[in-house]
N, CA, C and O atoms as a printed pandas DataFrame, in Angstrom:
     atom_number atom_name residue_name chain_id  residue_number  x_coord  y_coord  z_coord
0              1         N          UNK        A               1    5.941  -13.519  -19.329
1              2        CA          UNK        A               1    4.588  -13.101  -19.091
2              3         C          UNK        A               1    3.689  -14.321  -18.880
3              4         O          UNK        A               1    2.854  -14.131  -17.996
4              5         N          UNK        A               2    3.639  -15.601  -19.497
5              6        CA          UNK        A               2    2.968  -16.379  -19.369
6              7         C          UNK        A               2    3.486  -17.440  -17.900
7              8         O          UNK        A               2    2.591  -17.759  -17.117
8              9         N          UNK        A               3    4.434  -17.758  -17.718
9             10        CA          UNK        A               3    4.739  -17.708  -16.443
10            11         C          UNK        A               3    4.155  -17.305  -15.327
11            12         O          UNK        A               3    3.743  -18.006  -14.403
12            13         N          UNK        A               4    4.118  -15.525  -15.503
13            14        CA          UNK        A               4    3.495  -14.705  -14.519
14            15         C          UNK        A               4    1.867  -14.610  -14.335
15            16         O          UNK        A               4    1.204  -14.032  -13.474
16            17         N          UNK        A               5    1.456  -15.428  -15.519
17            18        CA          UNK        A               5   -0.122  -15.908  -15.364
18            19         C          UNK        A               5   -0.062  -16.731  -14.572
19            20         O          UNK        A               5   -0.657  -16.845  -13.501
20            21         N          UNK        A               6    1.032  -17.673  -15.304
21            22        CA          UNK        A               6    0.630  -19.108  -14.665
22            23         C          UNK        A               6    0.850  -19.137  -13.039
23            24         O          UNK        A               6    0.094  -19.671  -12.226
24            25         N          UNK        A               7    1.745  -18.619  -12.835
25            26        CA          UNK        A               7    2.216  -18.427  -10.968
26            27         C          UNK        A               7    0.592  -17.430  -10.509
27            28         O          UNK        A               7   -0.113  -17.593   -9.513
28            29         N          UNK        A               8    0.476  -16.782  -11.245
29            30        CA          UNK        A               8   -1.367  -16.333  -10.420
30            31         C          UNK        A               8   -2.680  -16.600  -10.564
31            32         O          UNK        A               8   -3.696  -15.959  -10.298
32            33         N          UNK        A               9   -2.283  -18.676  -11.480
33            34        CA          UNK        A               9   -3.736  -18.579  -10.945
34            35         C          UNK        A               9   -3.755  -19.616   -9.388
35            36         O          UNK        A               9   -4.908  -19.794   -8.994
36            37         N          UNK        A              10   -3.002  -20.078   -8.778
37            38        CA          UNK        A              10   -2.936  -20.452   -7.456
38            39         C          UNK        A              10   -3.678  -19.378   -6.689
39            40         O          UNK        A              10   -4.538  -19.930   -6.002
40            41         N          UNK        A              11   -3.689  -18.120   -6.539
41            42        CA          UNK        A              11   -3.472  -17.423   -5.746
42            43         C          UNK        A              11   -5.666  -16.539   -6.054
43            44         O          UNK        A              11   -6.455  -15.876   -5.380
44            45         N          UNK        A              12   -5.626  -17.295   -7.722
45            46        CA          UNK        A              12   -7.197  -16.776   -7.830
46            47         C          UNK        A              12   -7.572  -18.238   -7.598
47            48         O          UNK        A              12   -8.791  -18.254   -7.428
48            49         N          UNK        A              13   -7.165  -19.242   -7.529
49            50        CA          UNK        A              13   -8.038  -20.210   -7.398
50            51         C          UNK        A              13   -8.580  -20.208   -5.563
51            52         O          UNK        A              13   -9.688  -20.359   -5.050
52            53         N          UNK        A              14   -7.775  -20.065   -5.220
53            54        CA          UNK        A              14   -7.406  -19.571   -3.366
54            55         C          UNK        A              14   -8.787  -18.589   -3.084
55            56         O          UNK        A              14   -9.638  -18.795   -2.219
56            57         N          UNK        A              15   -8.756  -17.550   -3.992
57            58        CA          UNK        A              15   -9.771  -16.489   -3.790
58            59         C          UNK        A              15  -10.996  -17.025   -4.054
59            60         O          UNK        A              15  -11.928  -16.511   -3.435
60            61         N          UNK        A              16  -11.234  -17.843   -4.741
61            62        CA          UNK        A              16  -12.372  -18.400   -5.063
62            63         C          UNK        A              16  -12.968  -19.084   -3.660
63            64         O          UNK        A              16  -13.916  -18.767   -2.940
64            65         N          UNK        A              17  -11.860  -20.305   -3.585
65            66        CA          UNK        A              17  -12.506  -21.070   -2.495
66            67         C          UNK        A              17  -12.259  -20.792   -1.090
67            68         O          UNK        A              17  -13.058  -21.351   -0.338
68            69         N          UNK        A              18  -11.306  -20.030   -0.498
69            70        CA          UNK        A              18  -11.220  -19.663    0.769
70            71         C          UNK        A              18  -12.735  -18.474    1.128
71            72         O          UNK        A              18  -13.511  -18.700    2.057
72            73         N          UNK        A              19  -12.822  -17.722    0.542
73            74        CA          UNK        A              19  -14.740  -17.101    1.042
74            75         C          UNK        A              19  -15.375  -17.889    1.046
75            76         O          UNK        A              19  -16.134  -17.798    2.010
76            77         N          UNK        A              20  -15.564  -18.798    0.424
77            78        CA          UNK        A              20  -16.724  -19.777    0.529
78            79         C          UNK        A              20  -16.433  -21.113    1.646
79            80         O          UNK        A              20  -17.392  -21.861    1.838
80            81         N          UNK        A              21  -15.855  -21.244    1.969
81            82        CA          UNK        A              21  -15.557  -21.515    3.573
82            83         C          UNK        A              21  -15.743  -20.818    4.322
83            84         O          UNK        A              21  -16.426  -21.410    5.158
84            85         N          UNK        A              22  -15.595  -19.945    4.594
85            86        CA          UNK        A              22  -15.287  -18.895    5.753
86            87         C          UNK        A              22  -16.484  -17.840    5.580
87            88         O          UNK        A              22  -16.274  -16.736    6.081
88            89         N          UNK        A              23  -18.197  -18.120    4.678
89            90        CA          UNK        A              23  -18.810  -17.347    4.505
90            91         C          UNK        A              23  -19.522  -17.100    6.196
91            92         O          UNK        A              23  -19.672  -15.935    6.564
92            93         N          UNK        A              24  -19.764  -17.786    6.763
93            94        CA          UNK        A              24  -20.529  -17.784    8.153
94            95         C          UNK        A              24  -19.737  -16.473    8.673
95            96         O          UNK        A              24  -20.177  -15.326    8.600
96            97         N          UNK        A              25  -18.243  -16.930    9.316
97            98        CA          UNK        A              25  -17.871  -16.200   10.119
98            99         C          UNK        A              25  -17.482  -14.609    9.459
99           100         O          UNK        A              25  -17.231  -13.647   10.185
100          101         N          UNK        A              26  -17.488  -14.556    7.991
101          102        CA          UNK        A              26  -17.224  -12.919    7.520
102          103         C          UNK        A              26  -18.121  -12.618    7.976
103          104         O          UNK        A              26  -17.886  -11.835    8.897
104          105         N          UNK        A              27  -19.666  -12.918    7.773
105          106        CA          UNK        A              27  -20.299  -12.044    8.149
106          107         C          UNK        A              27  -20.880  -10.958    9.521
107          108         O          UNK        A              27  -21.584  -10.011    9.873
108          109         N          UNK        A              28  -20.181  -11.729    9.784
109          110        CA          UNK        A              28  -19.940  -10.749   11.529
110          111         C          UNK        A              28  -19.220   -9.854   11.562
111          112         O          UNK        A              28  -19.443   -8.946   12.363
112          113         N          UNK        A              29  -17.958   -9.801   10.582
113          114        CA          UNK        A              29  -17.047   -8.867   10.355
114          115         C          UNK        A              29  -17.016   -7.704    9.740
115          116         O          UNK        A              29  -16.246   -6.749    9.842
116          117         N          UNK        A              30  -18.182   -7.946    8.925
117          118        CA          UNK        A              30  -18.325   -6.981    7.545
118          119         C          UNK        A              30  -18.520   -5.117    7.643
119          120         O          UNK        A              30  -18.780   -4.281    6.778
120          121         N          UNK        A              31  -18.214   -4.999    9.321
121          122        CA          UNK        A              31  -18.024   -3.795    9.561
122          123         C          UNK        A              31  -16.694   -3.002    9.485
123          124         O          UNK        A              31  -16.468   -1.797    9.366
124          125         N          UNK        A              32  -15.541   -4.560    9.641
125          126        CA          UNK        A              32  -14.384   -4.068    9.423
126          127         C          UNK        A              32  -13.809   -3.460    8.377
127          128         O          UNK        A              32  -12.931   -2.612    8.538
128          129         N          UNK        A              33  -14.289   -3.870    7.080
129          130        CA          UNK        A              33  -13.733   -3.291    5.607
130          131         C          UNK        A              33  -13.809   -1.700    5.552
131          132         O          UNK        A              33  -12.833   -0.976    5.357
132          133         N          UNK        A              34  -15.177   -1.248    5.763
133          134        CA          UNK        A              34  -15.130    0.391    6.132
134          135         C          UNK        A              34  -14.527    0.731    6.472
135          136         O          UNK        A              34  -13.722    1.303    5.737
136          137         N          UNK        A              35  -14.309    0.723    7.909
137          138        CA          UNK        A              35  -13.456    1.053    8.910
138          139         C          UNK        A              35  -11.971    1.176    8.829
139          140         O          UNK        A              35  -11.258    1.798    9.617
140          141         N          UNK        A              36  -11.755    0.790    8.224
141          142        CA          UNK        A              36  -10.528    0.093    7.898
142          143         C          UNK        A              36   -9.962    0.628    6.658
143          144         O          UNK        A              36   -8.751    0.814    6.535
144          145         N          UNK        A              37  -10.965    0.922    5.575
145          146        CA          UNK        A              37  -11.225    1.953    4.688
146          147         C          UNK        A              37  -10.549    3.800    4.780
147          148         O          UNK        A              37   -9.641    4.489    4.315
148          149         N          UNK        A              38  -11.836    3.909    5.793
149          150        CA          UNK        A              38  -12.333    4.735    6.334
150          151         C          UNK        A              38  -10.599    5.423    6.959
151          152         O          UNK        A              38  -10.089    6.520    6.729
152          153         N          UNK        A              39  -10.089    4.285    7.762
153          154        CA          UNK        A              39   -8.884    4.792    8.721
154          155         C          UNK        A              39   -7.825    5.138    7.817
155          156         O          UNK        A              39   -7.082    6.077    8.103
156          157         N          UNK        A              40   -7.664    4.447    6.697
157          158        CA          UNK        A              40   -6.015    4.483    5.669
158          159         C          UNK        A              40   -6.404    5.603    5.015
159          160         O          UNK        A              40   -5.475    6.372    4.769
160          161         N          UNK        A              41   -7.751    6.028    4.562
161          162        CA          UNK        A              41   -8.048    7.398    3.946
162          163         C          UNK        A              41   -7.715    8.387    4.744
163          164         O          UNK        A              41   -7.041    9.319    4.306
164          165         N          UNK        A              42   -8.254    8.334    6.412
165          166        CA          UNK        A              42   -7.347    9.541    7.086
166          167         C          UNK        A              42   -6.402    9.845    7.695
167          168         O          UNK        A              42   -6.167   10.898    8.289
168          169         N          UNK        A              43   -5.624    8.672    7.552
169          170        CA          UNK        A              43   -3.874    8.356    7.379
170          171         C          UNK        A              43   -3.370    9.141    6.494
171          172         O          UNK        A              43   -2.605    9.983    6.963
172          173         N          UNK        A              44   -3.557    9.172    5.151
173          174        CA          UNK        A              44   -3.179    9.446    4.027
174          175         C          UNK        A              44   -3.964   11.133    3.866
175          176         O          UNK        A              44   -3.367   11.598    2.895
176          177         N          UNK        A              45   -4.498   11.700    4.120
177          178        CA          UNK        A              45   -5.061   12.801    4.002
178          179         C          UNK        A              45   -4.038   13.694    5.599
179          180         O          UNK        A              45   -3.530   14.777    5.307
180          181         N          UNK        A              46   -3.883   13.326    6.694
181          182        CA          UNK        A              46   -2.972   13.905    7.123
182          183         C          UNK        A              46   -1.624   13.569    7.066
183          184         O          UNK        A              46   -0.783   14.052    7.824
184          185         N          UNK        A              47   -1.378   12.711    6.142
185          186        CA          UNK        A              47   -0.104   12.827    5.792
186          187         C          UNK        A              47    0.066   13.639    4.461
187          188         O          UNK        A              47    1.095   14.247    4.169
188          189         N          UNK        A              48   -0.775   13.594    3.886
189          190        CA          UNK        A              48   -0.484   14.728    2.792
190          191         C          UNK        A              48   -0.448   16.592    3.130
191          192         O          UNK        A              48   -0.168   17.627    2.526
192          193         N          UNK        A              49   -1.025   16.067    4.766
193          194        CA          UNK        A              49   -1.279   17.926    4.746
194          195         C          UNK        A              49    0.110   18.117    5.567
195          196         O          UNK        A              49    0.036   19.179    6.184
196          197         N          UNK        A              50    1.014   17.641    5.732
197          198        CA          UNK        A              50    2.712   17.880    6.124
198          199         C          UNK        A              50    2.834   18.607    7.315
199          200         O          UNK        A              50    3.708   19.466    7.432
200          201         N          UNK        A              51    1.782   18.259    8.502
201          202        CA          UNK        A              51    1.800   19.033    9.782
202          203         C          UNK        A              51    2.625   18.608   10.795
203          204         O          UNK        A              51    2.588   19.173   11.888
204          205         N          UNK        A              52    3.450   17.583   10.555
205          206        CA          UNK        A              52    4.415   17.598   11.469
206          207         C          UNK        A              52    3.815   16.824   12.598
207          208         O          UNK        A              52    3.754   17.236   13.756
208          209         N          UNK        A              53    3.357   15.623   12.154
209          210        CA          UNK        A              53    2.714   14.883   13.659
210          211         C          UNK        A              53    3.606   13.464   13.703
211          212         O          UNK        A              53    3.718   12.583   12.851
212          213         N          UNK        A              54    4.035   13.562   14.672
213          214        CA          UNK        A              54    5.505   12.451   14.832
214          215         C          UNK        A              54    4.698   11.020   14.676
215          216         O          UNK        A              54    3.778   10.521   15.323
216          217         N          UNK        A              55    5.425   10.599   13.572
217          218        CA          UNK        A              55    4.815    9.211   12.949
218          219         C          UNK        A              55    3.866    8.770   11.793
219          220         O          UNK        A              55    3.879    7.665   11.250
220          221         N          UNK        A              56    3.132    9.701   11.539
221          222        CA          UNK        A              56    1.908   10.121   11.085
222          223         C          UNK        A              56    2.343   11.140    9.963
223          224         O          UNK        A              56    1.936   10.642    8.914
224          225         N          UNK        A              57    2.827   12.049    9.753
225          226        CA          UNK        A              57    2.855   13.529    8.772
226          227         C          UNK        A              57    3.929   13.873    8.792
227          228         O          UNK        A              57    4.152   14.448    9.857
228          229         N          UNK        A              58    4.954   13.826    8.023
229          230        CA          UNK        A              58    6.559   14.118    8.157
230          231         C          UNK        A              58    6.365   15.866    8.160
231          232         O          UNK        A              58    5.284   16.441    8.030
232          233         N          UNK        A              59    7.233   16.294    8.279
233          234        CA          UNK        A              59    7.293   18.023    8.541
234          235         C          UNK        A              59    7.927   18.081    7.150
235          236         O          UNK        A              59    8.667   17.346    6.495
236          237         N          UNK        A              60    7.118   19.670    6.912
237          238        CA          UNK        A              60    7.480   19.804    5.384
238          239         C          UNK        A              60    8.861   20.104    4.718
239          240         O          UNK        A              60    9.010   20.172    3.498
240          241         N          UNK        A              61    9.983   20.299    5.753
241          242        CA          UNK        A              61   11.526   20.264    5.647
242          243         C          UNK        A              61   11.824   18.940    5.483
243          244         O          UNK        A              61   12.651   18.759    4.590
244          245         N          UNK        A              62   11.424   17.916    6.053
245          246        CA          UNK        A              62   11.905   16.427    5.910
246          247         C          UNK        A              62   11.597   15.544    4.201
247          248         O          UNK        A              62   11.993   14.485    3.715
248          249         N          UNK        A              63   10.721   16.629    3.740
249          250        CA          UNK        A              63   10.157   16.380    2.375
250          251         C          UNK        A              63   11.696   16.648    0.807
251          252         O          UNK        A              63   11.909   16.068   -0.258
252          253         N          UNK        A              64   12.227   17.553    1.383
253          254        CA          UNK        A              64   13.194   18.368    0.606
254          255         C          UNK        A              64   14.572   16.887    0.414
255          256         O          UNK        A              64   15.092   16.297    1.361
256          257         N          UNK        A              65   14.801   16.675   -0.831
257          258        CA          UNK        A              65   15.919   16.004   -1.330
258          259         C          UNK        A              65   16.809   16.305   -1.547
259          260         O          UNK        A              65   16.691   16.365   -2.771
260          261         N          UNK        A              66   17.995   16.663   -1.304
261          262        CA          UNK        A              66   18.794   16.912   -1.598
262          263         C          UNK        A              66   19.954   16.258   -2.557
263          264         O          UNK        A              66   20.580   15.239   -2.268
264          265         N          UNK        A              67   20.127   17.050   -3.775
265          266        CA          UNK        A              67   20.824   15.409   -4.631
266          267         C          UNK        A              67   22.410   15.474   -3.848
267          268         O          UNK        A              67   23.162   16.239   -3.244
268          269         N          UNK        A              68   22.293   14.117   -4.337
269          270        CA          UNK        A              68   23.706   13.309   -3.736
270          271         C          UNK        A              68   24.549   13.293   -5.266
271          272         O          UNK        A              68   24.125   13.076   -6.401
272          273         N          UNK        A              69   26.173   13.682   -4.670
273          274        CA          UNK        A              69   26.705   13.185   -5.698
274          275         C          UNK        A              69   27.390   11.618   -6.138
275          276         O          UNK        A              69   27.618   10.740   -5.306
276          277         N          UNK        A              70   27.597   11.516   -7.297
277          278        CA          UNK        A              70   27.751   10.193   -7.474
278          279         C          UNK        A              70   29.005   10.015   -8.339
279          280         O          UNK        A              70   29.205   10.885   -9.187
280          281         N          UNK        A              71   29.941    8.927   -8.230
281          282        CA          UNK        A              71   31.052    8.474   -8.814
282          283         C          UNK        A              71   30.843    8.638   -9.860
283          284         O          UNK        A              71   31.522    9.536  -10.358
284          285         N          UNK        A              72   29.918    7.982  -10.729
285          286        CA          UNK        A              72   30.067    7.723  -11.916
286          287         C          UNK        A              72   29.282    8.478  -12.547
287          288         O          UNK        A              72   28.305    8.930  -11.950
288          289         N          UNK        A              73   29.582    8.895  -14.309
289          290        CA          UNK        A              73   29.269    9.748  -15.149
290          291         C          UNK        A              73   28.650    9.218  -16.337
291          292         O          UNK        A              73   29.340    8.350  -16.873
292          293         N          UNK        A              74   27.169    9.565  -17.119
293          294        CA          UNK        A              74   26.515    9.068  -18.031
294          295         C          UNK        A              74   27.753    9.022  -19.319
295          296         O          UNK        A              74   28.516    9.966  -19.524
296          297         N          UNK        A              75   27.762    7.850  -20.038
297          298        CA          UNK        A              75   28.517    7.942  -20.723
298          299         C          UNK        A              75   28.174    9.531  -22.574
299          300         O          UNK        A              75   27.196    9.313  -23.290
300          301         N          UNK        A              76   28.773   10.346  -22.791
301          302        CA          UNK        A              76   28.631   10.762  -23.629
302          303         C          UNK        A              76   28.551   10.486  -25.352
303          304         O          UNK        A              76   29.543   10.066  -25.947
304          305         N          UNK        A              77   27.645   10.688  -25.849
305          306        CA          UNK        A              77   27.331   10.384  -27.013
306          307         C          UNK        A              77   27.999   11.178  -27.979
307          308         O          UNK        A              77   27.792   10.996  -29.178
């Protein structure tokens, strides 16, 4: 666990100082986060409604698992 701190603070120290470089040019951008938002929410809302749109919404038969059998057996207690 302390390891797994230590390997993330590179990655917050990064967060810190890469925006603050790059404050000029975000702000031209700052329409993208919505949007972008906006699009994975209605990704995810027709993929939950299972209509069958190739790529997008699997058909609600493709949902069904079927178990597989397997070699090996939980050992008994």
């Amino acid at each position: 666990m302390l390891f797994f701190g230590l390997g993330t603070l590179p990655a917050l120290g990064l967060s810190y100082v890469i925006p603050q470089k790059f404050v000029l040019k975000l702000q031209s951008t700052r329409w993208l986060l919505p949007l972008l938002t906006g699009l994975v929410g209605i990704l995810l809302v027709l993929r939950g409604l299972t209509i069958g749109i190739p790529y997008i919404s699997p058909q609600e038969n493709q949902l069904n698992v079927s178990p597989v059998s397997s070699a090996y057996e939980c050992a008994k207690e």
